[in-house]
C-alpha positions as CSV (number, residue, x, y, z in Angstrom):
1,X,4.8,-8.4,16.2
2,X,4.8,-8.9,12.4
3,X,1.5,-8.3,11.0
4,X,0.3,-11.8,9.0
5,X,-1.4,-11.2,5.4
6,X,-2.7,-13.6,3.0
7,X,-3.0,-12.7,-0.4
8,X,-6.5,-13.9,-1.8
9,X,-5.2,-15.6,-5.2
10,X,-4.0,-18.5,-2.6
11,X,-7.1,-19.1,-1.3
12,X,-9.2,-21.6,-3.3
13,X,-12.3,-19.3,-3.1
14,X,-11.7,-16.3,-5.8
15,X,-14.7,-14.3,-3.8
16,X,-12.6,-11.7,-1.6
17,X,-15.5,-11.7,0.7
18,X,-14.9,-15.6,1.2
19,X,-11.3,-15.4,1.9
20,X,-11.8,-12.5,4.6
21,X,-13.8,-14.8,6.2
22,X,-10.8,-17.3,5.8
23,X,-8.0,-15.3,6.8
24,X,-10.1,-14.2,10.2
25,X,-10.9,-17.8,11.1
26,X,-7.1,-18.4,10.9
27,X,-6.3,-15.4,13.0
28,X,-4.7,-13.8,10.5
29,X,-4.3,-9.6,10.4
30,X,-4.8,-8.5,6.6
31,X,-5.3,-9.9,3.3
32,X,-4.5,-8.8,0.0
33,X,-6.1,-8.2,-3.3
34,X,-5.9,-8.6,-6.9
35,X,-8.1,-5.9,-8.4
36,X,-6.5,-5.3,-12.0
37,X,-4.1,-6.4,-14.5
38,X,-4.9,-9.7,-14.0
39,X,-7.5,-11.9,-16.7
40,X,-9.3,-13.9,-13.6
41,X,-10.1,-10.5,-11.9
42,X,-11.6,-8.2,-14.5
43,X,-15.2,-9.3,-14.4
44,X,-15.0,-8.5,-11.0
45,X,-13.3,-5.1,-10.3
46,X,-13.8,-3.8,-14.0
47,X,-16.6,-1.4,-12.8
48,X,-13.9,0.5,-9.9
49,X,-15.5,1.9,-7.0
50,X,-19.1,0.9,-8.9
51,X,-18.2,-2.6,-8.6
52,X,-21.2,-4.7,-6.8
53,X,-18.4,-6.8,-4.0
54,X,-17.2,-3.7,-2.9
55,X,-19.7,-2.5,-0.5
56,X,-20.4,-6.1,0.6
57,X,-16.2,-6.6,1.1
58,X,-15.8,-3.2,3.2
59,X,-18.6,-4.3,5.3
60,X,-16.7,-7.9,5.9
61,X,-13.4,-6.3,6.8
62,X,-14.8,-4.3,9.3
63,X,-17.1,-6.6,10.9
64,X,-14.2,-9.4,10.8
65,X,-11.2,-6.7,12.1
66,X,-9.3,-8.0,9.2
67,X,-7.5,-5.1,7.1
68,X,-6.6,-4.8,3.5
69,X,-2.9,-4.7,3.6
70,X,-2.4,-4.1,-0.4
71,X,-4.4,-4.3,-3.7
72,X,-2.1,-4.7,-7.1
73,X,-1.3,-4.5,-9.4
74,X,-0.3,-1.7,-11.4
75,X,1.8,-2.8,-14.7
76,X,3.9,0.2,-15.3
77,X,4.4,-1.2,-19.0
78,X,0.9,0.5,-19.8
79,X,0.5,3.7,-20.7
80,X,-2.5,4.4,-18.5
81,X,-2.2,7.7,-16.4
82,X,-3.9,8.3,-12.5
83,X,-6.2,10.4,-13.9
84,X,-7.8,7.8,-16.9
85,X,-10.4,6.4,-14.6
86,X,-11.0,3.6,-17.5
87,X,-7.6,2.5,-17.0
88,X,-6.2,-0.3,-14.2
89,X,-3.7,2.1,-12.8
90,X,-6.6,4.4,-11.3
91,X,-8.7,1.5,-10.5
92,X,-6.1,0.2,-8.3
93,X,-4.8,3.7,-6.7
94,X,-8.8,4.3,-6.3
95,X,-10.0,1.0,-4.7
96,X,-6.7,1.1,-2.3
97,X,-7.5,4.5,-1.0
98,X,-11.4,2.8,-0.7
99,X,-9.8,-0.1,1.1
100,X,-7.7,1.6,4.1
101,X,-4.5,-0.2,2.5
102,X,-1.3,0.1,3.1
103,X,0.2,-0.7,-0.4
104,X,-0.7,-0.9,-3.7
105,X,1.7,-2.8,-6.0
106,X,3.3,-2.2,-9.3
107,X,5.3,-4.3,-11.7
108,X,8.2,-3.1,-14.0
109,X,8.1,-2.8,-17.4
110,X,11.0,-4.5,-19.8
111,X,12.8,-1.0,-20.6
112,X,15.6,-0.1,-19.0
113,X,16.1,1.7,-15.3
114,X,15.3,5.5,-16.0
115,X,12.5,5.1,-18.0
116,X,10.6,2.4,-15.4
117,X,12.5,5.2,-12.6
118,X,10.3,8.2,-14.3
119,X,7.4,5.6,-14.2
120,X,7.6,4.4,-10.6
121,X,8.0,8.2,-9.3
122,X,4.7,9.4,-11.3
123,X,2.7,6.3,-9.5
124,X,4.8,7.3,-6.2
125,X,3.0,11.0,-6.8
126,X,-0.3,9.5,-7.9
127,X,-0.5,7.0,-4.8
128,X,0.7,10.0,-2.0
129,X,-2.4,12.2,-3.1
130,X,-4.9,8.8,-2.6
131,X,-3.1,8.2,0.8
132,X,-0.9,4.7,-0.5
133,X,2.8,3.7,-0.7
134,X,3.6,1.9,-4.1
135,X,5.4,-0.9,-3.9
136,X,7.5,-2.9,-7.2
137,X,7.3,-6.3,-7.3
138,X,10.4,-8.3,-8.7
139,X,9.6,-10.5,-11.8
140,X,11.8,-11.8,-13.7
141,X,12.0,-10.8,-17.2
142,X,11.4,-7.1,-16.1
143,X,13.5,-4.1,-15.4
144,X,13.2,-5.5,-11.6
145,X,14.5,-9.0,-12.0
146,X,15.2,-9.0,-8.3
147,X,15.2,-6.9,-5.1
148,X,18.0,-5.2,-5.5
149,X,17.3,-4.1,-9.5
150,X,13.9,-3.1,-8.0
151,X,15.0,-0.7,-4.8
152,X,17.3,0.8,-7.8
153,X,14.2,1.7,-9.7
154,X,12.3,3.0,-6.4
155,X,15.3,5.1,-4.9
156,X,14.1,8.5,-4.0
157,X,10.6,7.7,-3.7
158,X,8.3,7.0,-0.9
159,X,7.9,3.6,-2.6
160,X,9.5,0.4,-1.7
161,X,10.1,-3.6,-2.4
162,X,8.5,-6.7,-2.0
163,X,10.5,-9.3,-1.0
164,X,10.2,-13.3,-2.0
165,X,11.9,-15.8,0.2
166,X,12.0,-19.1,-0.2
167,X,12.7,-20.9,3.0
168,X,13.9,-24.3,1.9
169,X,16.5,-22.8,-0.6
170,X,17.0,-19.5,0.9
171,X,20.4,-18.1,2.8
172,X,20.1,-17.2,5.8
173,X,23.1,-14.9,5.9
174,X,22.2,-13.8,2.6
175,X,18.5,-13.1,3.6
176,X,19.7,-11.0,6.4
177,X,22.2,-8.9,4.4
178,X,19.2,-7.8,1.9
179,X,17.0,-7.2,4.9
180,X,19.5,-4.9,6.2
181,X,20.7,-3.5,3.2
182,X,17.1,-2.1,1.9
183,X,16.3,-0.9,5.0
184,X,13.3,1.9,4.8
185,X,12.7,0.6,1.3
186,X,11.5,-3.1,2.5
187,X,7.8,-3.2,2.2
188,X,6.7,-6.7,3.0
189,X,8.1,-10.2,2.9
190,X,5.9,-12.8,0.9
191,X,7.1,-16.7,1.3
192,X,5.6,-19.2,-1.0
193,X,2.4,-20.9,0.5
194,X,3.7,-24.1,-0.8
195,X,6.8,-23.4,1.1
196,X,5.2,-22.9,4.4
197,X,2.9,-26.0,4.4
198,X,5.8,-28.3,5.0
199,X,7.9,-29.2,8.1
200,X,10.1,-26.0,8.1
201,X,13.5,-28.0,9.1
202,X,16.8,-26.3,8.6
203,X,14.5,-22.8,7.6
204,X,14.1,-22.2,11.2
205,X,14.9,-18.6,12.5
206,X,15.6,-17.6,8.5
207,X,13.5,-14.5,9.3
208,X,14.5,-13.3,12.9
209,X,16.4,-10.0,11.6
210,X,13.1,-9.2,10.3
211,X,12.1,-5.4,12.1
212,X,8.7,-6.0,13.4
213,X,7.2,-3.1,11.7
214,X,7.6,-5.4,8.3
215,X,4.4,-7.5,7.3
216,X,4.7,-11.5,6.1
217,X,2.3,-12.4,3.3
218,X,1.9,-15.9,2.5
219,X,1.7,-15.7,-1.2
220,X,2.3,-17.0,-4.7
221,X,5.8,-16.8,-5.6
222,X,6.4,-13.8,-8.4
223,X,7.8,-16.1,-10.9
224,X,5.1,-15.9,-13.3
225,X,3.7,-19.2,-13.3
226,X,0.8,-18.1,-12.1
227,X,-1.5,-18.8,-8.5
228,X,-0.2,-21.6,-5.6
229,X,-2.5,-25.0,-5.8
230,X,-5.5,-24.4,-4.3
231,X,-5.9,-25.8,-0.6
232,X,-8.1,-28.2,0.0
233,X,-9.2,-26.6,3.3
234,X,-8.5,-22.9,3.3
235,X,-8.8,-22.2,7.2
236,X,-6.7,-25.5,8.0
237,X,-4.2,-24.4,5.3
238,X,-3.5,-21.2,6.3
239,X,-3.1,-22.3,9.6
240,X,-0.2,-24.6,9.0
241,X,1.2,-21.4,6.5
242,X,1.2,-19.3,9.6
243,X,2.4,-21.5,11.8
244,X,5.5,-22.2,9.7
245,X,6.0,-18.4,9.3
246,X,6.3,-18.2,13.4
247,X,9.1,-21.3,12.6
248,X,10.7,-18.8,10.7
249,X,10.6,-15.5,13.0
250,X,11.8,-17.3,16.4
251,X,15.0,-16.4,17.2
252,X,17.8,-18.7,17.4
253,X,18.0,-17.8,21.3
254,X,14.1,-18.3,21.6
255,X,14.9,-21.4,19.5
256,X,17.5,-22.7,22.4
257,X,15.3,-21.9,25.6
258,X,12.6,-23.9,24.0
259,X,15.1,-27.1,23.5
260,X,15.9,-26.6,26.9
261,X,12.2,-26.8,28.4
262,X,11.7,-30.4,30.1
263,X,9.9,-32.8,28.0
């Protein structure tokens, strides 16, 4: 099974301890955090491991069984090294290690392929020692407009790439073929929360290549335009999101036995 993440900047709560508390009433398996890099954030996290909410979050994922799946992100347009402990990109390596995550995520800068390349590998080293696998986000405007420009930039590393999807648009050949063709470097999928409160229609099966060790995030899309509306009802909400993301593992053959069940 696909483990299920939320990433907090969906929930409508900006208190991580809050939306732990949502994402276990939903049943969901990890969440994900926004610890630098990012305005709303900063009075929060600016401290690091000294921050007040840490203690009180590691104590809620543990009692709750939810894990941290990622905290992001670094922006590898600064010139902040692992070892500046002022600096976001060891806040973020730090507080991921603190965590238990999985990830931590980066985003490209606007140079060219080589220079993020060199940039991505250092993180890749930095994020090894603290026990972490970097992954780049696509965005466009940067170096990693998409997911393939982005597994360009974190070829040879440990590193890897998030994935968007966007069910009501999306391909489903074409999502398979990039499933397939980044392989080992596939980190996570994230779909749109907006995309997965709706009836899922024609979407159906668009992620049933998915291999199972591969996480689902319901998300924000990485376009820039900052966080999803805020649900009204977070726990209700991100029931419906995961629902919809079940829509999209089934596969077509699970898809026809259930058409054929008596009604």
């Amino acid at each position: 099974m696909n483990r299920v993440a939320v990433h907090q900047s969906v929930l409508s709560s900006s208190d991580p301890v809050a939306g732990v508390a949502a994402a276990r009433a939903a049943g969901l398996d990890s969440i994900g955090f926004h610890v630098a890099s990012i305005a709303s954030v900063e009075s929060l996290w600016d401290k690091g491991a000294g921050s007040p909410v840490l203690a009180t979050l590691v104590d809620a994922l543990l009692a709750s069984r939810v894990t941290a799946l990622d905290v992001g992100r670094v922006d590898l347009a600064l010139r902040d090294g692992p070892t500046d402990v002022a600096g976001p990109q060891y806040r973020v390596l730090d507080l991921g290690s603190r965590l238990g995550c999985q990830f931590v995520t980066a985003r490209a800068a606007e140079g060219g392929v080589e220079e993020n390349r060199a940039r991505f590998a250092a993180l890749d080293e930095a994020a090894a020692r603290r026990g972490v696998r970097p992954l780049l986000v696509p965005m466009p405007g940067t170096a990693a407009g998409d997911a393939r420009e982005a597994a360009e930039i974190v070829r040879g590393t440990r590193g890897g790439v998030v994935v968007d999807v966007w069910p009501r648009v999306a391909d489903p050949d074409e999502v398979a073929d990039l499933i397939a063709e980044l392989g080992d470097a596939l980190g996570y999928v994230r779909v749109a929360a907006g995309e997965l409160d709706v009836d899922m229609g024609p979407a159906t099966s668009l992620l049933a290549t998915l291999p199972p060790q591969v996480p689902l995030v319901i998300g924000s899309p990485a376009t820039g335009s900052g966080d999803a509306p805020a649900p009204v009802d977070d726990v209700e909400f991100l029931t419906r999101c995961r629902a919809g993301l079940d829509r999209l593992l089934i596969h077509p053959r699970a898809l026809a036995a259930e058409r054929e069940l008596p009604r």
